[in-house]
C-alpha positions as CSV (number, residue, x, y, z in Angstrom):
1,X,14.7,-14.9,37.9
2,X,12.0,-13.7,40.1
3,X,8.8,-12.3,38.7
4,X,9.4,-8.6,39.9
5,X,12.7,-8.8,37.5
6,X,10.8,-10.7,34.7
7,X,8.0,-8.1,34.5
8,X,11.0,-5.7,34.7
9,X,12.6,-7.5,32.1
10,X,9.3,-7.3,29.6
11,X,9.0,-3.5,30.2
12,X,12.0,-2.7,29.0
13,X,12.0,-5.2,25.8
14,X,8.5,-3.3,25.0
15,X,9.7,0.0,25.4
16,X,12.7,-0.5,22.7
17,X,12.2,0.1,19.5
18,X,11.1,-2.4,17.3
19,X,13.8,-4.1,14.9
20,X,16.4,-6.6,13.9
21,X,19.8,-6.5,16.2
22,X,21.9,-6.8,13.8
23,X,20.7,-5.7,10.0
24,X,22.0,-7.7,7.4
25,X,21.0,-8.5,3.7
26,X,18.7,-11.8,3.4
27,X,20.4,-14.6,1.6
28,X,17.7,-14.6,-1.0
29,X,18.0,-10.7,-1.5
30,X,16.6,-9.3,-5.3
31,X,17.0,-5.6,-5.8
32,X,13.1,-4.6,-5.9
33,X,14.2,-2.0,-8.6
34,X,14.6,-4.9,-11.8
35,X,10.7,-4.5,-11.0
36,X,11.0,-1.1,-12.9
37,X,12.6,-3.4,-15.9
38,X,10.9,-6.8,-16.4
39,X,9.8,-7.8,-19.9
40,X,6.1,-8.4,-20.5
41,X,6.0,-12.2,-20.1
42,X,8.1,-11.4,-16.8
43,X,5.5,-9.2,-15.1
44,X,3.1,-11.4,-15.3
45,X,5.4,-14.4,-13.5
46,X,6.7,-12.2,-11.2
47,X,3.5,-9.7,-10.2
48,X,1.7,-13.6,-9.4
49,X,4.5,-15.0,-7.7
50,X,6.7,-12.7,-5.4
51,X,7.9,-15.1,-3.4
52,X,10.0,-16.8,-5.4
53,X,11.7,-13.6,-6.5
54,X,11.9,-11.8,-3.3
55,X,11.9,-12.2,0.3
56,X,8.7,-11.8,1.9
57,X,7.1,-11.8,5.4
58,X,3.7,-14.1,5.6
59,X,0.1,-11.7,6.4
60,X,-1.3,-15.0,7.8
61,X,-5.6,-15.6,7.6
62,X,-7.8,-17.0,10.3
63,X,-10.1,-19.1,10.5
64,X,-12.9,-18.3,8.7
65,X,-13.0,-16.9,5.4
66,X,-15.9,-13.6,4.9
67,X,-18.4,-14.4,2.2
68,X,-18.0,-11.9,-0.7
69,X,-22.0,-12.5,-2.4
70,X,-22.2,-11.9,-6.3
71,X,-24.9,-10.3,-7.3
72,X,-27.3,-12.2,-9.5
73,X,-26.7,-10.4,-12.9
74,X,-23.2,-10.0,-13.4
75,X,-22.6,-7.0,-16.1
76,X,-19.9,-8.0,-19.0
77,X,-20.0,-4.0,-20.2
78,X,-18.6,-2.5,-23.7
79,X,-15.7,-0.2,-23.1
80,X,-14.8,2.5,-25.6
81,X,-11.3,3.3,-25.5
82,X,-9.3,5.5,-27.7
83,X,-11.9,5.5,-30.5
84,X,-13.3,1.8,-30.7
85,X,-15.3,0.0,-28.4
86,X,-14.2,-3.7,-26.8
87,X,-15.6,-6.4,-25.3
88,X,-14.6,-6.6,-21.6
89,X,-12.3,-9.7,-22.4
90,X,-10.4,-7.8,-25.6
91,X,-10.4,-4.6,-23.8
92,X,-8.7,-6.2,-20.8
93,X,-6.1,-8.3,-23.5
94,X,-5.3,-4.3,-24.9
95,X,-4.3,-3.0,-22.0
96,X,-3.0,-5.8,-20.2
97,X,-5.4,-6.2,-16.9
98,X,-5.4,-9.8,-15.4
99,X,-8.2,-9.3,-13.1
100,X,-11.2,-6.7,-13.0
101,X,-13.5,-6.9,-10.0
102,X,-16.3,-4.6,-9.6
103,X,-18.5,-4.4,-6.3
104,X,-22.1,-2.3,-6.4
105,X,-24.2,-2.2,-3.2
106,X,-21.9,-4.6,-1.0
107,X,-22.2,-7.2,-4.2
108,X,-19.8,-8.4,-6.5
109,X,-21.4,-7.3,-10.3
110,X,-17.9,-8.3,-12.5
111,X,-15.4,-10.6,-11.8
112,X,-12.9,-11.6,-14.6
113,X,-9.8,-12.4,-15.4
114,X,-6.9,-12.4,-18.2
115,X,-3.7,-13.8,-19.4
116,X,-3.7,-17.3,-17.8
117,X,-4.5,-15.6,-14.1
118,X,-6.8,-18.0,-11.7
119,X,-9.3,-16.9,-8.6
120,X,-6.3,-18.2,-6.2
121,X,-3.6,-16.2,-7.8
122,X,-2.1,-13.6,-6.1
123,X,-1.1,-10.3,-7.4
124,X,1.4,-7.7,-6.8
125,X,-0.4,-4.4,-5.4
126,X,2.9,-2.0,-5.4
127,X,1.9,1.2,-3.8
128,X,-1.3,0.2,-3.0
129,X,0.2,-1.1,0.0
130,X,1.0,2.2,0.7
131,X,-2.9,2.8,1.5
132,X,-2.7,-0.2,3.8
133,X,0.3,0.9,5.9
134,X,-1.7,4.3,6.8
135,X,-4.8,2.5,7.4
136,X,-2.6,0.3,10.1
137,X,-0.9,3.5,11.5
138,X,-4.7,4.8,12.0
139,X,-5.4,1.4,13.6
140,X,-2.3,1.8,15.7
141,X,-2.9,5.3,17.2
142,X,-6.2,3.8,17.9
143,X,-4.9,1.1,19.7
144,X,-2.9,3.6,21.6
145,X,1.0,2.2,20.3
146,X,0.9,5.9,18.4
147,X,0.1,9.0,20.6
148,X,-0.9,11.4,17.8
149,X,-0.2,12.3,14.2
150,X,1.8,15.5,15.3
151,X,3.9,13.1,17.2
152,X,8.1,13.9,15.8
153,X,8.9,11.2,13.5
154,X,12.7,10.9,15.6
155,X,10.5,9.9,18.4
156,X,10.2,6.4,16.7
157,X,13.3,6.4,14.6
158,X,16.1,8.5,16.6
159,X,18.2,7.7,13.9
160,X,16.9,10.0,11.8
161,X,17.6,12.7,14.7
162,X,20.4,15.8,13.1
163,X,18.7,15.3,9.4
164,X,16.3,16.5,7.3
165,X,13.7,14.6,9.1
166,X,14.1,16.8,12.5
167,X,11.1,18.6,12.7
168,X,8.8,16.1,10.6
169,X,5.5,14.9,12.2
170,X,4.0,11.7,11.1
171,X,1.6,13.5,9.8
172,X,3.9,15.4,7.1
173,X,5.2,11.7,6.7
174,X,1.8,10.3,6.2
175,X,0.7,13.7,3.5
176,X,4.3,13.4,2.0
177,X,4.6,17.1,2.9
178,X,7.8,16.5,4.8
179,X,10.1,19.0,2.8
180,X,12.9,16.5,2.1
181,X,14.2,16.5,-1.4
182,X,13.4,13.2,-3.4
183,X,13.5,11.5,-7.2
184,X,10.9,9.1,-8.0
185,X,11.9,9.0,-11.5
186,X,10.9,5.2,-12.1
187,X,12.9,5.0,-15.6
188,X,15.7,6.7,-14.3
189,X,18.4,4.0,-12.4
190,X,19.8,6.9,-10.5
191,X,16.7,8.4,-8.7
192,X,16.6,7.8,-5.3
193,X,13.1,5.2,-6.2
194,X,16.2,3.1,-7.8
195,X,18.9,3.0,-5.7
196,X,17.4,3.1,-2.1
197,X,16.1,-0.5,-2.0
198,X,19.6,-1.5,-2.4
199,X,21.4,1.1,-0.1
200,X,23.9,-1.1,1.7
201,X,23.6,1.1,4.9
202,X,25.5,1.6,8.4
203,X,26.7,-1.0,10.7
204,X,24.1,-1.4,13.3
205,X,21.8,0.6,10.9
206,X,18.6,-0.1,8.9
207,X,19.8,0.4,5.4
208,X,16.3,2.4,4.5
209,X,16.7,4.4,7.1
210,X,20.6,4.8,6.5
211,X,19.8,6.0,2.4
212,X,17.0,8.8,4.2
213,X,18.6,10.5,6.7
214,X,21.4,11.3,4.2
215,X,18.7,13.6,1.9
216,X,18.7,17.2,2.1
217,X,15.5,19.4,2.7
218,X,14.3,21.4,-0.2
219,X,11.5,23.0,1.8
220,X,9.8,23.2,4.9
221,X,8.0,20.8,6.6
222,X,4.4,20.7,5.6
223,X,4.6,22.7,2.8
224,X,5.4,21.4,-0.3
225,X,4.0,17.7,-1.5
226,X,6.3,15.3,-3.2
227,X,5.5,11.6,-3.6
228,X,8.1,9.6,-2.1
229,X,7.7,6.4,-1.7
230,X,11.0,6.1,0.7
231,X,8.9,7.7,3.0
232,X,5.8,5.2,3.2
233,X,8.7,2.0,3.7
234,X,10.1,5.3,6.4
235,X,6.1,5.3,7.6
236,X,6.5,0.8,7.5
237,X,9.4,1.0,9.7
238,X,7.7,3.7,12.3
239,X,4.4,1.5,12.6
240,X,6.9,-1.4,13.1
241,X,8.7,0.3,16.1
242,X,5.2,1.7,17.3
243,X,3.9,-1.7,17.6
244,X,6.7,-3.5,18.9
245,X,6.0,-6.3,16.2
246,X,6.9,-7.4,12.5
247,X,4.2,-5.1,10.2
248,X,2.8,-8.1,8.3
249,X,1.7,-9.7,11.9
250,X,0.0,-6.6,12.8
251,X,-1.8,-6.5,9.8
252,X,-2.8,-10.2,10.4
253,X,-3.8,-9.8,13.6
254,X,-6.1,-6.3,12.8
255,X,-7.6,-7.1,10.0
256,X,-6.5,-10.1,7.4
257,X,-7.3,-12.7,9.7
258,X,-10.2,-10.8,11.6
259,X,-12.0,-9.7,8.6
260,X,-11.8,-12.9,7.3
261,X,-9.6,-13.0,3.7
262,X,-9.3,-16.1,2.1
263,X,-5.5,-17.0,1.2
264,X,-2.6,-15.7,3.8
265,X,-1.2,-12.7,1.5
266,X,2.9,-11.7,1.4
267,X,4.8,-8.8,1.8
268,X,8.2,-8.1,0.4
269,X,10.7,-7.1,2.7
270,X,14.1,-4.6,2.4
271,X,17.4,-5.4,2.6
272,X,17.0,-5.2,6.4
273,X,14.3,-7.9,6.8
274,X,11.3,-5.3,7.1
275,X,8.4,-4.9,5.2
276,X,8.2,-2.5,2.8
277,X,5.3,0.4,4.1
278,X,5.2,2.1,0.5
279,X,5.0,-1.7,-2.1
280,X,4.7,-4.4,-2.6
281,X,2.1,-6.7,-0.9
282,X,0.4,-9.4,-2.8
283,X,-2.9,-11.1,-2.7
284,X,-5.6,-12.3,-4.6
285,X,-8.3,-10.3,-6.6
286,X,-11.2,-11.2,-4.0
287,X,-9.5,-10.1,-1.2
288,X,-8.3,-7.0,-2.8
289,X,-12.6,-7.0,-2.8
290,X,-12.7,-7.8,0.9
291,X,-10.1,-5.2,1.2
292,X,-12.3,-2.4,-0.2
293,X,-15.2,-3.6,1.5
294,X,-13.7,-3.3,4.8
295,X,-12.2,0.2,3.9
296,X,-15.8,1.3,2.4
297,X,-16.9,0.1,5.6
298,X,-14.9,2.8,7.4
299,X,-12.6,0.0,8.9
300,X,-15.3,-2.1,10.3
301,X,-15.3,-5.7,11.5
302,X,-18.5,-7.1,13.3
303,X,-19.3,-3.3,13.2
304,X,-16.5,-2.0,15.4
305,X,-14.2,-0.1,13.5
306,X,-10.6,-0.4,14.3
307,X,-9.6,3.0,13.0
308,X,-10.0,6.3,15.5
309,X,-13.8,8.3,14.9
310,X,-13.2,10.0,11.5
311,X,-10.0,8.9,10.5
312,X,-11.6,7.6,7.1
313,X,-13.0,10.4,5.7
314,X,-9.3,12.7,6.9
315,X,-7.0,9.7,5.5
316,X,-9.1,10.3,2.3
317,X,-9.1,14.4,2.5
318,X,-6.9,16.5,0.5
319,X,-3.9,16.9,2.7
320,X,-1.5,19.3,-0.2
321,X,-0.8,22.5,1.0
322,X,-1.7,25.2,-1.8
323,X,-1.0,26.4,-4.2
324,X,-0.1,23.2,-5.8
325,X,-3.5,21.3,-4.4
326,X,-2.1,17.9,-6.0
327,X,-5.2,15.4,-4.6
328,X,-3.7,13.2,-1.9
329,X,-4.5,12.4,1.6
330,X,-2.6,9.9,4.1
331,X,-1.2,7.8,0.9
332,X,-4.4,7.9,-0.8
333,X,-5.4,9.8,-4.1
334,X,-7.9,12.0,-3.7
335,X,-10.3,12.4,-6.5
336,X,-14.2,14.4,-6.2
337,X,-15.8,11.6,-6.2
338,X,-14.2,9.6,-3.8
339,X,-10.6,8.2,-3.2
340,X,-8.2,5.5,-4.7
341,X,-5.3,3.1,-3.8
342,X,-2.6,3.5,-7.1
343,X,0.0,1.5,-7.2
344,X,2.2,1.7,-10.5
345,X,1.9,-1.0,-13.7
346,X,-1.9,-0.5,-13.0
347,X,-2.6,-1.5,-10.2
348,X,-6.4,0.5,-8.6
349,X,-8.9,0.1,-5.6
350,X,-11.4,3.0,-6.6
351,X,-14.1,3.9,-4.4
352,X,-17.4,5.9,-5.4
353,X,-19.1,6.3,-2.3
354,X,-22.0,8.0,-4.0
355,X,-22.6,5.2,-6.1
356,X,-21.9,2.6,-3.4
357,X,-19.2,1.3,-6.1
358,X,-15.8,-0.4,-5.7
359,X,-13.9,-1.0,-8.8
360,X,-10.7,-3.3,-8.3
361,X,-8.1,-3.4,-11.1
362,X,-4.6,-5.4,-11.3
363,X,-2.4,-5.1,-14.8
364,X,0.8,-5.5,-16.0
365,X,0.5,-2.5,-17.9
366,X,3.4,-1.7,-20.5
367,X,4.8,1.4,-18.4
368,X,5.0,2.0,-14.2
369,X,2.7,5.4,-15.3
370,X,1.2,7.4,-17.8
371,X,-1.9,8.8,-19.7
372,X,-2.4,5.8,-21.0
373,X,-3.0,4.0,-17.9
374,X,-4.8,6.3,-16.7
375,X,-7.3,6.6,-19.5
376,X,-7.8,2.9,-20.1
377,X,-9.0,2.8,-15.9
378,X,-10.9,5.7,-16.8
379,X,-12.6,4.3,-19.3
380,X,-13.5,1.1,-17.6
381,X,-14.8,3.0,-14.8
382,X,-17.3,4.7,-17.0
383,X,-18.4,1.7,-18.7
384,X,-18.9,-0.1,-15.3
385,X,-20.6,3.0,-14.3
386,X,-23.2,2.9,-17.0
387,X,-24.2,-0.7,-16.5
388,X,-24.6,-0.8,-13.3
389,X,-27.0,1.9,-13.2
């Protein structure tokens, strides 16, 4: 083949879409749902171990792994919670955390851990990864694969062309502001949340994309919020297409291996053999800390950031049109404060930019969500918050 033809050859392979030619269930293939459902002594097996439960995609390190300095005097606080006041070892057995990291002024201050969980472990982040996946579309519109955030979400999955998704901008994708109707009911086995991960799809079809196009619009675009987590896997499968390769190597080459993390992390993947944009990575508790650091460093490695000027402090804006106001930006929660990374079972990155403060939390909390959760992180964060002043 001459080289003209070969270049011509490589064009056109670049300028297709990104995915598998033919999408079929992996052999090793686990509903992500029975997630929703494992018994106590489960979670903590499974939230450590993914991979032998699920198929996943490798996020490989480099080289070199980032130092991540402890401070000197590392604070063990008192946490009151619901009336009495624990030690930070019983407080974490009570509410089920397996690792608690704290980070003040670019220093770890509290590193500990629970329930038979080791430094090396890695743990399940659930929607956590959805912060990560609109980090990488930031890093990708830098890099120039993404033209803009008003760009039509059909321009990178046509599929989706003739549904509720016509008319959509990444951007409504990114806000969840889209307008398409959607259940995330985690304890019910009929929301969409449920049965999408197993959607058996179209021939020819990725089955995620299959289970969305068939939703109907309840409003329109950019005007009502709705967490969906079908659209941050949707968001997954974009980035994929944008960048012409597999998520979890983009996200090696931009920043786990470039920042420096310590062990190669893992990402589930769908019944179509992509990673999952809205759950379900997994790594360990200091490079969930390196993580943050690189986020609270605006996206910075060697002091270049790979994100566009601002995108930060936008990604961490609240995005929900009134009058509801809930407090999210592009899949992060939005608090005054600062901003968070949630995923459900208790998973946290909070950030306190006005106290320079990072506080890292991984559980395998009783319930995907509730008060209770949110209380016990609450709590913790004030007690972390009163000894490190």
């Amino acid at each position: 083949m001459k080289a003209s033809r070969i270049l011509m050859f490589a064009a056109a392979v670049l300028a297709m879409p990104f995915a598998a030619q033919a999408y079929k269930t992996p052999a090793k293939y686990t509903d992500p749902a029975v997630m929703l459902t494992l018994t106590p002594g489960r979670q903590l097996s499974v939230y450590a171990h993914l991979e032998k439960t699920f198929p996943v995609k490798i996020v490989h390190r480099g080289a070199h792994v980032a130092p991540l300095p402890h401070a000197p005097v590392q604070i063990a606080p008192q946490v009151t919670w619901q009336g009495k006041t624990y030690a930070l070892g019983d407080f974490m057995t009570a509410t089920r955390m397996t690792g608690v990291l704290a980070i003040k002024d670019g220093k770890v201050v509290m590193e500990r851990y629970a329930f038979g969980r080791k430094p090396e472990d890695r743990w399940e982040t659930f929607s956590v990864a959805k912060s990560v996946t609109s980090t990488l579309i930031g890093a990708a519109i830098k890099d120039g694969h993404i033209k803009s955030l008003n760009d039509p979400v059909t321009a990178y999955i046509p599929e989706l062309k003739g549904s509720a998704y016509d008319g959509v901008t990444i951007r409504q994708l990114v806000t969840m502001t889209s307008g398409v109707k959607w259940n995330e009911d985690y304890t019910d086995p009929k929301s969409d949340v449920a049965l999408s991960s197993n959607w058996p799809g179209e021939p020819g079809m990725e089955p995620l994309v299959s289970y969305m196009r068939r939703l109907p619009r309840e409003a329109g675009p950019g005007t009502k919020f709705a967490y969906k987590t079908g659209e941050t896997d949707l968001a997954g499968i974009l980035l994929a297409r944008a960048v012409h390769e597999p998520v979890s190597q983009y996200f090696s080459e931009k920043i786990w291996a470039p920042y420096g993390m310590e062990r190669d992390a893992i990402w589930m993947t769908d019944r179509g053999g992509l990673e999952r944009g809205g759950c379900c990575l997994a790594f360990t508790l200091r490079d969930y800390g390196r993580l943050a650091m690189f986020i609270a460093a605006g996206g910075a490695i060697d002091g270049r950031s790979i994100l566009p000027d601002g995108w930060l402090a936008a990604a961490t804006r609240n995005e929900d049109p009134p009058p509801n106001k809930t407090p999210y930006g592009y899949f992060w929660w939005v608090h005054d404060d600062g901003y968070e990374a949630i995923g459900i079972f208790g998973q946290s990155i909070r950030f306190i930019p006005s106290q320079n403060l990072i506080l890292v939390i991984n559980s395998a909390a009783p319930t995907a969500t509730g008060r209770e959760i949110s209380a016990a992180h609450t709590a913790l964060l004030t007690a972390v918050e009163q000894a490190t002043k």
